[in-house]
C-alpha angles and dihedrals in degrees: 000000000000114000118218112235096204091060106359086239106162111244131188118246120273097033116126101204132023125276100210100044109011092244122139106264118218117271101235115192117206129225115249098214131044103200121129093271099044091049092053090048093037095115091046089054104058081052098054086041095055092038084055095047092051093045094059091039098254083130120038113226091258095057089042092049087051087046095054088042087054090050108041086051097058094043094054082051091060098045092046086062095039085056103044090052108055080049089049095052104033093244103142088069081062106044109008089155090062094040097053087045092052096042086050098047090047083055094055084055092054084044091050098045090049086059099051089049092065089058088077085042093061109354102244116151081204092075091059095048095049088042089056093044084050085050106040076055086052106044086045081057092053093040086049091049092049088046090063089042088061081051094055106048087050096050077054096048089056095044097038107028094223139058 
């Protein structure tokens, strides 16, 4: 299922444009293995993906532009929820390590992005690479905040005896 980003209407895959409301919908590629590793770089993968396909002219600048627009715009959607929820529950008091990691990796992903995007302003391959080395630093910082999350809920699970 794609999710428009223009009215969240739910869409089947392989439709270019939403059924409910006409918009683009966001090109999602999907990973081609589901092992352990794969699962955890997915999303660095469908970037690396995209950013290769731009670099040999499979997409032109202007597919690969819509694509990274797609794409930014659901991922700040994301860490606009993920914010505001650790601010809505208090959470932060609780696992500011993890918050911080989190809130930092996710702005190694903004950063990353920013620098792909300069490939379609002059065409430099350069600018990809150095976007997915900004990102792979970012998405070890999210792994790692999730990895202290996992800490947390069993240090929980022993205090507390539930979780």
């Amino acid at each position: 299922m794609i999710v428009c980003l223009v009215c969240e209407h739910t869409n089947q895959p392989g439709v270019g444009q939403c059924t409910h409301c006409g918009a683009a919908l966001p090109r999602i590629l999907q990973p081609t293995s589901v092992d352990q590793f794969e699962k955890r770089t997915s999303r660095y993968n469908q970037f690396r993906e995209a950013g290769q396909k731009a670099k040999e002219g499979k997409w032109s600048p202007e597919e690969y532009a819509d694509w990274l627009q797609n794409i930014s715009r659901l991922l700040a959607q994301k860490a606009r929820y993920l914010i505001d929820l650790y601010h809505s529950t208090g959470y932060y008091e609780y696992g500011a390590e993890e918050v911080e990691m989190g809130i930092t990796g996710i702005q190694d992903y903004e950063q990353a992005m920013e620098t792909m995007w300069e490939f379609i302003e002059d065409g430099d391959p350069r600018h990809i690479e150095r976007g997915l080395e900004l990102m792979w630093e970012g998405n070890e910082k999210i792994n790692e905040a999730m990895r202290l999350n996992r800490e947390f809920r069993r240090r929980l699970e022993d205090e507390w005896g539930y979780m």
